[in-house]
C-alpha positions as CSV (number, residue, x, y, z in Angstrom):
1,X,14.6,-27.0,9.7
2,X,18.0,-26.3,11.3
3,X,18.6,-24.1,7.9
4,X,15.3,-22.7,8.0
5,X,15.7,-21.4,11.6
6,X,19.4,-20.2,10.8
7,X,17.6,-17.6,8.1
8,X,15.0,-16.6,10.5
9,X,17.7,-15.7,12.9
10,X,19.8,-13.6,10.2
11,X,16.6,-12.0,9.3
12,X,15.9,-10.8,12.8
13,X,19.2,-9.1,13.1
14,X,19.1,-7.5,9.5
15,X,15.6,-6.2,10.4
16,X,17.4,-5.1,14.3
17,X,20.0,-3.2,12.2
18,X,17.2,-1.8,10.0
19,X,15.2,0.0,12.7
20,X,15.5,4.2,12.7
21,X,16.9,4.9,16.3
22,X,14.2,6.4,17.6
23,X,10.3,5.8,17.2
24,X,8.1,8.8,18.6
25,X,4.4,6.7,19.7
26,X,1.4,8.3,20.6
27,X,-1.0,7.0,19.0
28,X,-3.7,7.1,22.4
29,X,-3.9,10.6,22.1
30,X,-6.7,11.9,19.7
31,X,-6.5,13.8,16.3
32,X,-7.7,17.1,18.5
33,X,-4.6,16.6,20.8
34,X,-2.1,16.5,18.2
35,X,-3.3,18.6,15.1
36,X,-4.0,21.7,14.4
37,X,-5.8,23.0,11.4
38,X,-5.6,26.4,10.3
39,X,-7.4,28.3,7.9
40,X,-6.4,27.7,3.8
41,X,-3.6,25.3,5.6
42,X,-3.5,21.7,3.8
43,X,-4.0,18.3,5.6
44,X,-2.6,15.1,5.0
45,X,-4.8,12.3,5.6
46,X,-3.4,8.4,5.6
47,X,-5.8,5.8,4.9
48,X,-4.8,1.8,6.3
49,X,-6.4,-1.1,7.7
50,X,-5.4,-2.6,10.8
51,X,-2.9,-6.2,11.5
52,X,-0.4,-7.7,13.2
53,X,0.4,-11.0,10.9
54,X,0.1,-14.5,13.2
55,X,2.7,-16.1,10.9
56,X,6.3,-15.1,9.3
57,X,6.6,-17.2,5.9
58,X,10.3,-18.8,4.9
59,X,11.5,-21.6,3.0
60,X,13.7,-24.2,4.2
61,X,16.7,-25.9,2.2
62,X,14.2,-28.0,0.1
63,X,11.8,-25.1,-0.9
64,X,9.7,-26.0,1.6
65,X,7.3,-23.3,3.2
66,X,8.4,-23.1,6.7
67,X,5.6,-20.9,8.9
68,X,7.1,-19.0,12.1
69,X,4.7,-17.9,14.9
70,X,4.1,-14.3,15.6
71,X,3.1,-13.1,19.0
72,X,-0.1,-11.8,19.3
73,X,-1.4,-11.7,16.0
74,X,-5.0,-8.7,15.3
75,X,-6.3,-8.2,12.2
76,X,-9.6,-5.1,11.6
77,X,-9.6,-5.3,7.6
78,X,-11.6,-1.9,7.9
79,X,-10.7,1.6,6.5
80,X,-8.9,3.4,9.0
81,X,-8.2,7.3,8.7
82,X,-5.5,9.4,10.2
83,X,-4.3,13.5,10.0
84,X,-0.9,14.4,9.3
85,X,-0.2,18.2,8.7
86,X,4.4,17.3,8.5
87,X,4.0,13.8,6.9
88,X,5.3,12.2,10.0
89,X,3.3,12.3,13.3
90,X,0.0,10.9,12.0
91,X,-3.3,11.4,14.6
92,X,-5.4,8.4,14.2
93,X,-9.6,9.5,13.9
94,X,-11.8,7.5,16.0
95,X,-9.6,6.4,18.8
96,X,-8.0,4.3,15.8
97,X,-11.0,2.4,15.2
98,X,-12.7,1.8,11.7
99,X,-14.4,4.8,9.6
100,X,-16.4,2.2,7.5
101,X,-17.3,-1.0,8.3
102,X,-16.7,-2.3,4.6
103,X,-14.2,-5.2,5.0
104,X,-11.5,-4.4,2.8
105,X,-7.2,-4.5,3.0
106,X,-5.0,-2.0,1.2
107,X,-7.8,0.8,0.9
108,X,-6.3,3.2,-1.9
109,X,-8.1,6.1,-1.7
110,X,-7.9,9.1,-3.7
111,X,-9.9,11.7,-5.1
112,X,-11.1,11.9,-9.0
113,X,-10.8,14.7,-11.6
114,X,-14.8,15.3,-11.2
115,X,-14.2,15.5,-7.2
116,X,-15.3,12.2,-6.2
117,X,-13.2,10.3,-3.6
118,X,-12.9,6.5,-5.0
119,X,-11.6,3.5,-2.9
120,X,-10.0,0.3,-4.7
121,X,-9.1,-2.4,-2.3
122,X,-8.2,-6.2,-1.8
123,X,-11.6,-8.2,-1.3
124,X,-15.0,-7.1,-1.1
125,X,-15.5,-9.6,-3.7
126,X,-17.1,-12.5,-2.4
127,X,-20.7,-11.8,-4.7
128,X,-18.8,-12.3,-7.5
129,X,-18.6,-16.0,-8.9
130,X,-14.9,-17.3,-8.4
131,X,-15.3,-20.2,-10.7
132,X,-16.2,-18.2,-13.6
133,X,-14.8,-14.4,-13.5
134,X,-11.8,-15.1,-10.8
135,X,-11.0,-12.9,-7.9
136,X,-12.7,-9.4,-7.8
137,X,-11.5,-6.2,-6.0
138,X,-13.5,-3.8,-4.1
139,X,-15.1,-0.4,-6.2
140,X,-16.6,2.4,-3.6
141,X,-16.9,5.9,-3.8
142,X,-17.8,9.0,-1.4
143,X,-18.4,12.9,-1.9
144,X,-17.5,13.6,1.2
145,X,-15.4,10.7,3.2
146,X,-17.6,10.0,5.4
147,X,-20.7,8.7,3.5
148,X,-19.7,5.7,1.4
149,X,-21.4,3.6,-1.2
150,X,-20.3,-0.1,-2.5
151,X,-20.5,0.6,-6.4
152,X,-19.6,-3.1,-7.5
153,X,-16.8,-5.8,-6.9
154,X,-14.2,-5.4,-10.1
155,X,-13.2,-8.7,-11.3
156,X,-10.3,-7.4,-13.1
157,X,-8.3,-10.3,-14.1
158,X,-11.2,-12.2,-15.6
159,X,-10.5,-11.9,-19.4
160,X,-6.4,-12.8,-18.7
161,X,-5.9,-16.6,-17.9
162,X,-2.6,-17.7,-18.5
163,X,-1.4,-20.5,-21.4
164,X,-3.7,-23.3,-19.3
165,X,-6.8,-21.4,-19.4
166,X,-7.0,-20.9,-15.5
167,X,-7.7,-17.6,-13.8
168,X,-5.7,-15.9,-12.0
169,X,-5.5,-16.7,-8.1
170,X,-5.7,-13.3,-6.6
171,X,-6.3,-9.5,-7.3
172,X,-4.0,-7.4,-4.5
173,X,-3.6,-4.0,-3.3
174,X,-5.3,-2.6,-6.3
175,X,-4.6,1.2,-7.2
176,X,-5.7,3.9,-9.3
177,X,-4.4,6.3,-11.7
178,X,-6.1,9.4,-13.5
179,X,-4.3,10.2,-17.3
180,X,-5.0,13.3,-18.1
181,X,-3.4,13.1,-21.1
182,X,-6.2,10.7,-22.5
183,X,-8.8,11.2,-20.2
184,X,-8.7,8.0,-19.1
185,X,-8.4,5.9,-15.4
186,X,-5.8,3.2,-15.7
187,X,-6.3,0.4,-13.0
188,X,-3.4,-1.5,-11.8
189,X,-2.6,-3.9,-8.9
190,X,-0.5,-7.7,-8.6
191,X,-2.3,-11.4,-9.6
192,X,-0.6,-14.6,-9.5
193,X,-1.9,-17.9,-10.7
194,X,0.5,-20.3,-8.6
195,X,-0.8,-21.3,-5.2
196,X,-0.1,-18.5,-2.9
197,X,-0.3,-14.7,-3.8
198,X,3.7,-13.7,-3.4
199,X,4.9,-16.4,-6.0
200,X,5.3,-15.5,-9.2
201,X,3.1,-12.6,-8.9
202,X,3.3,-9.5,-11.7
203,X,1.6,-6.2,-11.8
204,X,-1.1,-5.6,-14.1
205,X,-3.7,-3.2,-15.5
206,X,-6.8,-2.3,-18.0
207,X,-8.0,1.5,-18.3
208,X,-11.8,2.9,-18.4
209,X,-13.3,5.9,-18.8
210,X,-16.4,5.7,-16.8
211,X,-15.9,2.9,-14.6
212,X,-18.1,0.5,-16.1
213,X,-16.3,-0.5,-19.5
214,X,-13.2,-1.5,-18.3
215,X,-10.0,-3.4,-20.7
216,X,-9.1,-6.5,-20.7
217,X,-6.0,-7.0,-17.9
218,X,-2.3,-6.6,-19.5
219,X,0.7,-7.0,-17.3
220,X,2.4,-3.4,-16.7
221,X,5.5,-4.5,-15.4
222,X,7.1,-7.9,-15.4
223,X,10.5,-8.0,-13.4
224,X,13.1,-10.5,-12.7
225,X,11.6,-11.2,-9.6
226,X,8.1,-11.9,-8.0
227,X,6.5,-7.9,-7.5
228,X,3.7,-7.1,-5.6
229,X,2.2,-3.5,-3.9
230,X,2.8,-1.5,-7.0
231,X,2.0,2.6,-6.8
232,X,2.6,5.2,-9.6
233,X,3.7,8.8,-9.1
234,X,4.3,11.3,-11.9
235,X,6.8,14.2,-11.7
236,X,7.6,16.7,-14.8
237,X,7.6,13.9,-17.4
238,X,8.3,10.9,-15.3
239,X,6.3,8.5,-14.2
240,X,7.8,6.4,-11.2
241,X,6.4,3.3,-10.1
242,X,7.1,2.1,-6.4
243,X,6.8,-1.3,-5.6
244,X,7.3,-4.4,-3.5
245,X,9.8,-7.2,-4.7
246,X,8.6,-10.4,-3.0
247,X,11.4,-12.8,-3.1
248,X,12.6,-14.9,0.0
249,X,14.6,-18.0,0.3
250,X,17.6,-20.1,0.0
251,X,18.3,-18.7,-3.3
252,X,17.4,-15.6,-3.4
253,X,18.2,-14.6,0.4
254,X,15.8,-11.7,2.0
255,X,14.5,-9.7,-0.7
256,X,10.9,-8.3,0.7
257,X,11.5,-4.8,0.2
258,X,10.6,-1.9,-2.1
259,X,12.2,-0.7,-5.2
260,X,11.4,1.7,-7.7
261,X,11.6,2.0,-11.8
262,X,11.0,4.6,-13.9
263,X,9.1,5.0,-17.4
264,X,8.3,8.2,-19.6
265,X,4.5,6.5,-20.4
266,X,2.5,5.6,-17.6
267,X,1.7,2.1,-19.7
268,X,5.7,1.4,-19.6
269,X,7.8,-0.1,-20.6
270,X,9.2,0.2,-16.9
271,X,13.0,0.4,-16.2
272,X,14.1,-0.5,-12.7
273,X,16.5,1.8,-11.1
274,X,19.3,0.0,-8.5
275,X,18.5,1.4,-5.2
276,X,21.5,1.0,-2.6
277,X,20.0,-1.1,-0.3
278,X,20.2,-5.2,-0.6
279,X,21.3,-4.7,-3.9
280,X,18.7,-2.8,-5.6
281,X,16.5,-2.0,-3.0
282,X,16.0,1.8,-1.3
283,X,14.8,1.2,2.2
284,X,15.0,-1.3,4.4
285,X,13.5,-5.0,4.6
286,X,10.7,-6.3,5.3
287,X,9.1,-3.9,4.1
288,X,6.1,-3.2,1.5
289,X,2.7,-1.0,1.1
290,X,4.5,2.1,0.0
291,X,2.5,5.3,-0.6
292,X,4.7,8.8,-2.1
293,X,3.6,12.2,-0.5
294,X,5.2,15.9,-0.7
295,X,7.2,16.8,1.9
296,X,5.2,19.6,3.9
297,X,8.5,21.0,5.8
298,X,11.1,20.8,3.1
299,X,11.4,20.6,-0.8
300,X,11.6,16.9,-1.4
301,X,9.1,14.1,-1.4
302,X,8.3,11.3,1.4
303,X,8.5,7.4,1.0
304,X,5.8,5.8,3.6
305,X,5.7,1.8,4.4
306,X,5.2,-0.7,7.0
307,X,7.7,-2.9,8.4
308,X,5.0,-5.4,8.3
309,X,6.3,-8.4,10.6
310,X,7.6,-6.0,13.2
311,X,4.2,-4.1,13.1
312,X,5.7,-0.2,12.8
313,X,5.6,2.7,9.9
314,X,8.1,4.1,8.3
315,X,9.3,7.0,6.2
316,X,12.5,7.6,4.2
317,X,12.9,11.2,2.5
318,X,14.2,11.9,-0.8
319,X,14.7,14.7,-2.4
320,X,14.8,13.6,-6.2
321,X,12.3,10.6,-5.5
322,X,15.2,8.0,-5.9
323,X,18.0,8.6,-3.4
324,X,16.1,8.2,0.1
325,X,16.9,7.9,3.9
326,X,15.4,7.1,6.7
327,X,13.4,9.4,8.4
328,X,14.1,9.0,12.3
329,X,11.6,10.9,14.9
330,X,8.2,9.3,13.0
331,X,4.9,8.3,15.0
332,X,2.2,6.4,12.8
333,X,-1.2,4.9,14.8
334,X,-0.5,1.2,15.9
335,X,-0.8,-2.1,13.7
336,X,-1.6,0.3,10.4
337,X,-0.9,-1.4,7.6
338,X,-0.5,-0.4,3.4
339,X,-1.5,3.5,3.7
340,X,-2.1,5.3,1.2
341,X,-1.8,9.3,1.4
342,X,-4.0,12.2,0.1
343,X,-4.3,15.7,0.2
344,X,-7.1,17.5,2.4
345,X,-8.0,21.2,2.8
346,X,-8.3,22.2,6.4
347,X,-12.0,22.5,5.9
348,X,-12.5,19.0,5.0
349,X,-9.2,17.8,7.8
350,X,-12.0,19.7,10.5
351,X,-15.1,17.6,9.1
352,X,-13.6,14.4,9.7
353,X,-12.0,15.6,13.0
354,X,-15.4,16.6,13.9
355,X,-17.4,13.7,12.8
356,X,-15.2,11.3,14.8
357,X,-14.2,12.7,17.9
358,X,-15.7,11.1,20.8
359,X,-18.8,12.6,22.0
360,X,-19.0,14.3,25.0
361,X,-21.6,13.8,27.5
């Protein structure tokens, strides 16, 4: 145990060293306050849920898992929604308080080639028979982001048990990508079969064209090291793949940070570039949910992720999408967690600002 607390100690300071120097919050004040829309100007909008995690997991000497308390630990696995128009002052919509009452984590929401917005998330799959299909992901969809429908819970990994037969153990942060190249959505997101969803965990996917025949689950990318929170981006001919390596311990030493790897086909193979940070890494730990954007002020692209035992956002900037920094003077609303960004026109930015500002009497 003496071991154990020695590496929760080194991680504090390494995450103390990691902080930017300055944190701008205002997250009381509402989406009216802090944005603006103007006409034919585009919106950013950053979808999370909600927590502050009761428990920091580490291993001691032995292997053992060693649980730390966490002060005052929240969780609202709801859809929460908040405005950006520079990619780093975020205004949450309804005083930071759900959109959607659908319990879900990771909500990755974007919208389709025919117009349609479609969520993916962890859970929302508790009709589905565990024993016999595995876990299942949530499947929703909206015209307009405000009105949402539950189309079905996507038991994605249940054609892929491993060498013994069993099923896989967990279906997390699940994402989607549009080909257009063969018409075709390819679904992808991190399983494990071991006993807890960060060991041994790989990223898989299947493709379908209309969201009812779906492939059986391959694995996508299969690293030296246990990967979870994966998200694609493609640029010119590239298609980069952002993601969480999960590995923590005596061994390995903190290593819960994101990396990224590059492929020139979106089914891989995937070839992981050495970031600078931790040796391989390209922000700082602990870190994970990462979601890509444009930068609105300057050529150049944004990283956003949650440091997410020290319940804060981030943002690194990169102009070549694999040299970042950290961005300094950020404000995000309070406890989010995994975001995922998307592109709004200022008509549909002043709907949503609309629909959930608080009444006046």
């Amino acid at each position: 145990m003496k071991l154990a607390l020695f590496i929760v100690l080194i991680i504090a300071c390494l995450e103390a060293l990691a902080q930017p120097k300055k944190e701008v919050v205002r997250h009381n004040l509402g989406a009216k306050q802090l944005l603006k829309t103007e006409k034919d100007k585009n919106v950013w909008m950053l979808t999370y849920f909600r927590q502050r995690y009761p428990t920091r997991i580490e291993m001691d000497a032995k292997g053992n898992t060693v649980e730390v308390p966490l002060p005052n630990p929240m969780q609202v696995e709801k859809m929460h929604i908040a405005l950006s128009t520079d990619g780093r002052n975020w205004s949450p919509l309804n005083d930071n308080k759900p959109v959607w009452e659908q319990q879900m984590r990771d909500p990755y929401v974007r919208r389709g080639p025919d117009g349609l917005w479609r969520i993916l998330a962890t859970g929302g799959g508790r009709s589905v028979d565990r024993a016999k299909v595995g876990p299942a992901c949530l499947y929703a969809t909206s015209k307009d982001l405000i009105h949402w429908q539950v189309e079905a819970p996507l038991p994605l990994m249940k054609d892929a048990p491993n060498d013994t037969g069993a099923l896989a153990r967990n279906i997390w942060a699940p994402e989607w990508f549009y080909n257009d190249k063969a018409g075709e959505y390819i679904l992808f997101w991190s399983s494990s079969f071991k006993d807890a969803g960060w060991k041994e965990s790989r990223l898989w996917y299947c493709k379908t064209r209309d969201w009812k025949i779906f492939t059986p689950a391959k694995v996508l990318f299969n690293p030296p090291y246990s990967v979870i929170d994966g998200t694609l981006l493609k640029q010119n001919d590239t298609y980069y793949l952002y993601h969480k390596e999960e590995e923590f311990g005596v061994k390995t030493g903190e290593r819960r940070a994101i990396r990224v790897a590059t492929s020139k086909s979106v089914e891989g193979p995937y070839s992981i570039i050495e970031g600078p940070l931790n040796k391989g890494q390209i922000v700082p730990i602990i870190t994970e949910g990462p979601t890509v954007m444009k930068d609105p002020l300057k050529p150049g692209w944004l990283l956003l992720y949650d440091y997410c035992m020290t319940n804060r956002f981030g943002a690194s900037y990169s102009p070549d999408l694999i040299r970042w920094t950290v961005e300094e003077n950020v404000s995000f609303p309070s406890e989010a967690r995994h975001g995922t960004v998307s592109l709004l026109t200022a008509k549909e930015a002043k709907n949503l600002i609309k629909t959930y500002s608080p009444k006046e009497n």
